[in-house]
C-alpha positions as CSV (number, residue, x, y, z in Angstrom):
1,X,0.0,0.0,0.0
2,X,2.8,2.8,1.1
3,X,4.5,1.5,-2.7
4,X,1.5,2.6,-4.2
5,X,1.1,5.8,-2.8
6,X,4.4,6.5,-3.0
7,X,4.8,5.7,-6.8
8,X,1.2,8.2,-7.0
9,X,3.0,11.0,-5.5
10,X,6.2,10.4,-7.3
11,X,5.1,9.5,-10.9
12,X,2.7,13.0,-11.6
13,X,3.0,15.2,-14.3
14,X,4.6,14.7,-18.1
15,X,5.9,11.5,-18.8
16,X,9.3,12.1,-20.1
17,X,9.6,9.5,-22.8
18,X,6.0,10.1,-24.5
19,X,5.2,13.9,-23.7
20,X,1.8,13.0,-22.2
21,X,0.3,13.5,-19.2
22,X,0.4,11.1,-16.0
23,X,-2.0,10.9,-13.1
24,X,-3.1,14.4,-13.2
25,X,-6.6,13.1,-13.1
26,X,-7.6,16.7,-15.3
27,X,-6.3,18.9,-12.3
28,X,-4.0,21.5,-14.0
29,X,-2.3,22.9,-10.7
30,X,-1.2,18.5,-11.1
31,X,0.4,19.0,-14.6
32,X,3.8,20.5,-13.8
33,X,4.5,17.4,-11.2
34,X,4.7,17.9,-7.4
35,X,7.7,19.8,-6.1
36,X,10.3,17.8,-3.8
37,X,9.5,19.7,-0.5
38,X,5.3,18.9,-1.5
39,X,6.8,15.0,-1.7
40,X,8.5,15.5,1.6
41,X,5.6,17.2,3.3
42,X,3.3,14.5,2.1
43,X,5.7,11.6,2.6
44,X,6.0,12.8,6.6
45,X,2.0,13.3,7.0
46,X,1.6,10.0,5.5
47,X,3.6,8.7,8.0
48,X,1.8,10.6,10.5
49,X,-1.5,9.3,10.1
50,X,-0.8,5.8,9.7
51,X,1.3,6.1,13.0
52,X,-1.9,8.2,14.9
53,X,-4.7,6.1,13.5
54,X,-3.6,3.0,12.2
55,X,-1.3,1.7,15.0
């Protein structure tokens, strides 16, 4: 489950290889890919939750 949300997070915006867009899901703000300190946040609120709810 955290490999799929990780890959998710991580493999937004253009595809390099084709051009074409990648699990932007027709959000524009989702086109330009997701900055590293976005990943970071969302990596450590991730973690967060599933350490406050889940365990």
């Amino acid at each position: 489950m955290v490999a799929v949300l990780g890959m998710m997070v991580h493999l937004q915006g253009v595809d390099p290889s084709f051009g074409q867009m990648r699990l932007t899901f027709g959000v524009k703000n989702l086109e330009g890919g997701l900055g590293t300190v976005r990943r970071m946040r969302t990596s450590f609120s991730l973690a967060e939750f599933c350490r406050i709810y889940i365990v």
